[in-house]
C-alpha positions as CSV (number, residue, x, y, z in Angstrom):
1,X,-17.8,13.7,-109.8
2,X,-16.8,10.0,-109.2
3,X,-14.7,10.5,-112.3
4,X,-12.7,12.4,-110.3
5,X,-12.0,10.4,-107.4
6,X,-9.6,7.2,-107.2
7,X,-10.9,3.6,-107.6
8,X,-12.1,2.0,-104.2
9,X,-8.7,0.5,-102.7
10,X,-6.8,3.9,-103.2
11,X,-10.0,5.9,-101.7
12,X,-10.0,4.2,-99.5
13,X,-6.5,4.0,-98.3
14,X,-6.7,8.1,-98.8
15,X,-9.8,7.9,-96.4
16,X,-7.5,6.3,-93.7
17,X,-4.4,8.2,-94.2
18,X,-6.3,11.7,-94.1
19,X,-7.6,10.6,-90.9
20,X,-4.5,9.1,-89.2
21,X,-3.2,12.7,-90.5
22,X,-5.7,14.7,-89.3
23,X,-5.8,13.5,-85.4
24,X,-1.8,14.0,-85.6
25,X,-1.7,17.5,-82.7
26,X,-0.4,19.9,-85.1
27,X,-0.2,24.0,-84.3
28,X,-3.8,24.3,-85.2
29,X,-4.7,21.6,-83.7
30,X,-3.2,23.5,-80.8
31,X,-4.2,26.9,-81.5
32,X,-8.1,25.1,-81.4
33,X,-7.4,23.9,-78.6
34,X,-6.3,26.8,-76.5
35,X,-9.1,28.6,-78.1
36,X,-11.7,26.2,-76.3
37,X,-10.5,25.9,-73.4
38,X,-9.6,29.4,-72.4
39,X,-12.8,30.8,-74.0
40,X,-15.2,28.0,-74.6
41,X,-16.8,25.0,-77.1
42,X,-19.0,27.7,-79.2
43,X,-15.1,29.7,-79.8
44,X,-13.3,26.3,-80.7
45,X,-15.9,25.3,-83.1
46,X,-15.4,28.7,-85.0
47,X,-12.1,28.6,-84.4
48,X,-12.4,24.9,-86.8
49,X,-14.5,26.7,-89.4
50,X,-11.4,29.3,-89.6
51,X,-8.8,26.9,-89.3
52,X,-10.9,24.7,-92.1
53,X,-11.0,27.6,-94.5
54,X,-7.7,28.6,-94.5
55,X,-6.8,24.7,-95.1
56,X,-9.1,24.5,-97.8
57,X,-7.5,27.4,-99.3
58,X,-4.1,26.0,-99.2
59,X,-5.5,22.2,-100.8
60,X,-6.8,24.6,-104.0
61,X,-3.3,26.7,-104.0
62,X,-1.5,23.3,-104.1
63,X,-3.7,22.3,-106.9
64,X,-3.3,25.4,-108.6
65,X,0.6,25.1,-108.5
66,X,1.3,27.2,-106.0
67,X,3.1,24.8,-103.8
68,X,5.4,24.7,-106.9
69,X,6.4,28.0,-106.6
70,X,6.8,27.8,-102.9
71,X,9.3,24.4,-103.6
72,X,11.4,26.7,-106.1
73,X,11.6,30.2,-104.4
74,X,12.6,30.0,-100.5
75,X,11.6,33.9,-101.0
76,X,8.2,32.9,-101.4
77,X,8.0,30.7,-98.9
78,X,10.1,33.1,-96.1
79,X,8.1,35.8,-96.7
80,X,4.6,33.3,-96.4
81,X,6.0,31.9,-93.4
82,X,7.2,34.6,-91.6
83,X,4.2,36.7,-92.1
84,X,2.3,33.2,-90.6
85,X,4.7,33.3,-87.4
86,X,4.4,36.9,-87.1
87,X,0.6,36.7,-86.6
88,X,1.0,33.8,-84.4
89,X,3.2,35.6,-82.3
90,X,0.7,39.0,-82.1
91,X,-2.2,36.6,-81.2
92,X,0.0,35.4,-78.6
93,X,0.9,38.7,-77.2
94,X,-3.2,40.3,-77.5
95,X,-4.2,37.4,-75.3
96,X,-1.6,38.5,-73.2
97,X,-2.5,41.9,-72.9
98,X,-5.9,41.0,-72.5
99,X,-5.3,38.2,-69.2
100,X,-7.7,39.2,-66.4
101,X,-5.6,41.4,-64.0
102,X,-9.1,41.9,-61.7
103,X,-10.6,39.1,-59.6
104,X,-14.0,40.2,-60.0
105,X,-14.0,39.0,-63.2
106,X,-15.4,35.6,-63.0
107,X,-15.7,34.9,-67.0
108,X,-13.6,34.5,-69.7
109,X,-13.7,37.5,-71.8
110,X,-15.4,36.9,-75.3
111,X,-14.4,38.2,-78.6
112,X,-16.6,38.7,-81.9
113,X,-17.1,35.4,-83.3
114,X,-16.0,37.1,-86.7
115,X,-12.7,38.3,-85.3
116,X,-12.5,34.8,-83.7
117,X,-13.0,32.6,-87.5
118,X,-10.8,35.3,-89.2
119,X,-7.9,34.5,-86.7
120,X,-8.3,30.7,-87.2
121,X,-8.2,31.3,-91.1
122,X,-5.4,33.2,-91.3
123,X,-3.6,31.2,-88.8
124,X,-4.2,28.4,-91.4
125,X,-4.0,29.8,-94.8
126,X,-0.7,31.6,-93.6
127,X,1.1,28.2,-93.4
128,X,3.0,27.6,-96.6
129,X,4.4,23.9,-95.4
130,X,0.3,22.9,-95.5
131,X,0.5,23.9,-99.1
132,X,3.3,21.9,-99.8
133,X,2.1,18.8,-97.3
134,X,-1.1,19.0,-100.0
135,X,1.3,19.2,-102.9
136,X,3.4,16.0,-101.8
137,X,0.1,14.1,-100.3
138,X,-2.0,14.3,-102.9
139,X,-0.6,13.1,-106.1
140,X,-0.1,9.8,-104.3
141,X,-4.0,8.9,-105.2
142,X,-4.4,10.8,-108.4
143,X,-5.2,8.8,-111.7
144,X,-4.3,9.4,-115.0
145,X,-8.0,9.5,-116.3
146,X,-8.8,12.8,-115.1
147,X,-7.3,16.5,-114.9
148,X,-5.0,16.5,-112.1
149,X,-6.4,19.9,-110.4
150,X,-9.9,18.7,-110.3
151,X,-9.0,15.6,-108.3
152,X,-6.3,17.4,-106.2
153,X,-9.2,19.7,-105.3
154,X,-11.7,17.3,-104.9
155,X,-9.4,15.1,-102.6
156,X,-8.0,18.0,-100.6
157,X,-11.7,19.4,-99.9
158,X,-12.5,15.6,-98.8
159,X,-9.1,16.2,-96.4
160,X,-10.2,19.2,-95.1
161,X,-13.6,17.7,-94.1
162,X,-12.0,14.8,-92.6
163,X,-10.0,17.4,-90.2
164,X,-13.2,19.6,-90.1
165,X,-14.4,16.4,-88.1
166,X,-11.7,15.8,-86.1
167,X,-10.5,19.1,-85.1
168,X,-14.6,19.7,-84.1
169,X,-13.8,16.9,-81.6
170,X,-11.0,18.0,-79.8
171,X,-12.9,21.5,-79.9
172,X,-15.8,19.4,-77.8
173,X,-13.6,17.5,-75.5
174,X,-11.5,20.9,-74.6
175,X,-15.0,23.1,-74.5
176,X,-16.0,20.2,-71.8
177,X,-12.8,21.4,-69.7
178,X,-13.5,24.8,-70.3
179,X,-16.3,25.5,-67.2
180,X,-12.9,24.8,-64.8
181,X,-11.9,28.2,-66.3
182,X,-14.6,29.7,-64.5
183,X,-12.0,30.0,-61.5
184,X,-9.7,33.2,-61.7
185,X,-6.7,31.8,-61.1
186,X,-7.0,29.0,-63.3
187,X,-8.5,31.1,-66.0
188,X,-5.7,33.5,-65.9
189,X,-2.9,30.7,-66.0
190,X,-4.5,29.2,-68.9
191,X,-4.6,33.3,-70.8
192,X,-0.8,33.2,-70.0
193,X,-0.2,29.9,-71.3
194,X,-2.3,30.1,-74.3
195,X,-0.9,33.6,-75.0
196,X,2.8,31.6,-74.8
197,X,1.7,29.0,-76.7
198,X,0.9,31.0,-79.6
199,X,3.9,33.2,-79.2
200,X,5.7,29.7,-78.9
201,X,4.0,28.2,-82.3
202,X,5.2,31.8,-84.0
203,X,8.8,31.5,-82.9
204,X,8.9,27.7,-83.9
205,X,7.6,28.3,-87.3
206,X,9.6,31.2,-88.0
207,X,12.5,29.3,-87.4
208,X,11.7,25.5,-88.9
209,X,13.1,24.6,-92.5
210,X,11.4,20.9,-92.7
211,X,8.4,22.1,-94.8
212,X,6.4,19.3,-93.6
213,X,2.5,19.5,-92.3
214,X,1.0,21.9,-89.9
């Protein structure tokens, strides 16, 4: 296993760099975020496991080659992207549809925690440019000594953690917020803005070209 990984200095310098990366505010980031605050710490943390996943995923399809393909056919990477923005967009509009409309309601209404993790994962592995941010990141720290997809996969799982971490803290910090919610109106303005937020991330990814990190 330590085969695999770079000598001290360039772990190390990896180390910092994944973690000035990972507390960059990104769309998941974002999409964590809204998660905790309009429905709670418990969401948000399965919302990171989700969000972690589909990252995970797209550090092994970068190792894989994938991003490869993705930096030669813009077919491949439209039709990734736009099925990513399009899912965006429908979480955007179910959160919509499902704002409060009655004030009796005095808690934020609470989906399956599987429905919750599968949202966050596909949100993330549906992001072609964080297969190509792994494909350009990467090879920056890889060493001649070993086979190339075992140390982009080892360092891109170490990435992931990294962001595992932070994105758990900013899951915490926004679940701490979350009791505010508790009030109807403030509830329901936070549905409708989270619910344009996502619709917002959708129509922003649909139409970016950079293909830079989430």
């Amino acid at each position: 296993m330590t085969d695999l990984l770079p000598v001290w200095p360039m772990l190390s310098a990896f180390l910092l760099a994944s973690l000035i990366l990972a507390v960059t505010p990104g769309p998941g980031v974002l999409y964590i975020v809204t998660r905790s605050l309009v429905q709670g710490r418990r969401c948000g943390l399965v919302s990171v496991a989700g969000v972690a996943l589909g990252n995970l995923g797209n550090a092994l399809a970068a190792s894989l080659g994938l991003a490869a393909l993705f930096a030669v056919s813009s077919l491949a990477f439209s039709i990734v992207k736009f099925a990513g923005a399009l899912y965006l967009i429908h979480l955007g509009v179910r959160m919509l549809r499902n704002a409060p409309a009655d004030a009796t309601v005095c808690m934020p209404e609470h989906e399956p925690t599987g429905r919750i993790f599968r949202d966050g994962f596909v949100v993330a592995l549906l992001n072609p440019k964080t297969t190509l941010f792994f494909a350009a990141f990467l090879p920056q720290f890889l060493s001649g000594e070993a086979a190339p997809v075992f140390q982009g996969m080892l360092l891109g799982s170490i990435f992931v953690t990294v962001a595992a971490v932070t994105d758990s803290l900013y899951a915490l910090a926004a679940g701490a917020a979350a009791p505010v919610l508790h009030s109807f109106s403030i509830r329901r303005a936070a549905r409708y803005s989270g619910g344009g937020l996502y619709i917002g991330l959708g129509i922003f990814a649909a139409i970016t070209d950079g293909r830079e990190k989430h």
